[in-house]
C-alpha positions as CSV (number, residue, x, y, z in Angstrom):
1,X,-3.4,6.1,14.9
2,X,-4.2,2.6,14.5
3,X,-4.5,1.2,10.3
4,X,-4.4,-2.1,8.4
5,X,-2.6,-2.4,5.3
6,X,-4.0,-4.8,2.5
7,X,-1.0,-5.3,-0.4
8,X,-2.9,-6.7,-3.6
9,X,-0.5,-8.6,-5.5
10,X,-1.7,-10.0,-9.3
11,X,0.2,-11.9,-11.8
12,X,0.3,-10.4,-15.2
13,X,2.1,-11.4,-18.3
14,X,5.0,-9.4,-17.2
15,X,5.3,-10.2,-13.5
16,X,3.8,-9.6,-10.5
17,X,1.4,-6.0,-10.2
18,X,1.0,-4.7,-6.6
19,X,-1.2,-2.0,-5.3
20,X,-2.4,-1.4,-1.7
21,X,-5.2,-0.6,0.4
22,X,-5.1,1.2,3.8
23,X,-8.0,1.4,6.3
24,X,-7.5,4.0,9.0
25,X,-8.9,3.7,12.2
26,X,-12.1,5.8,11.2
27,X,-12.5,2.8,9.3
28,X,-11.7,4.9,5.7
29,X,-10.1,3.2,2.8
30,X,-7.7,5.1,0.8
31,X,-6.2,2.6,-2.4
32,X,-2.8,3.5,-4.3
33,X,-3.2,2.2,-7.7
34,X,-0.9,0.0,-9.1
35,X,2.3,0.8,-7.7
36,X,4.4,-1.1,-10.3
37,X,5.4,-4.5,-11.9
38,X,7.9,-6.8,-10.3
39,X,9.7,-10.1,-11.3
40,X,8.6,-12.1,-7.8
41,X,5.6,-11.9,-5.8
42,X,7.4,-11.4,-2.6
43,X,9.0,-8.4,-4.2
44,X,5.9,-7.3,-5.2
45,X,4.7,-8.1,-1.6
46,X,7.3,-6.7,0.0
47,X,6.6,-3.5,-1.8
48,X,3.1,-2.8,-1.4
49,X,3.5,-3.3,2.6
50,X,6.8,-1.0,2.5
51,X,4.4,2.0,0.2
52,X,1.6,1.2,3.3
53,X,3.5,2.3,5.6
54,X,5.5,5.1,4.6
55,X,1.6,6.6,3.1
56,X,0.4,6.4,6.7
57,X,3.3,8.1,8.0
58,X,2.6,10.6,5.3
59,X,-0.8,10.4,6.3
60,X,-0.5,11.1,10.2
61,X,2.4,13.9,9.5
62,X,-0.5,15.6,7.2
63,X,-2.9,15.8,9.4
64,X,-0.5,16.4,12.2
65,X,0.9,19.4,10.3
66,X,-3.5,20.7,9.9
């Protein structure tokens, strides 16, 4: 299953947000939210790419378990 993971990283007044948006290969778009608030952008970053991947694991063992 092939997806692309787009981290959205914003600066606030207390940091750096980050949410996330996947597109599957069906071309669907699932988005997370914001996932939390973090002191660095890369940390943010670094986050939102980490929560990507372990939702389309999630994901594929989900439908893999229909």
């Amino acid at each position: 299953m092939g997806a692309t993971i787009f981290p959205l990283i914003t600066r606030n007044l207390s940091g750096f947000s980050a949410a996330v948006v996947i597109a599957d290969a069906n071309h669907q778009r699932r988005g997370s939210g914001e996932l939390g608030v973090f002191k660095t952008k890369l940390e943010a970053y670094r986050f939102a790419i980490t929560y990507g991947k372990l939702e389309i694991e999630r994901q594929r063992q989900v439908t893999l378990a229909a």
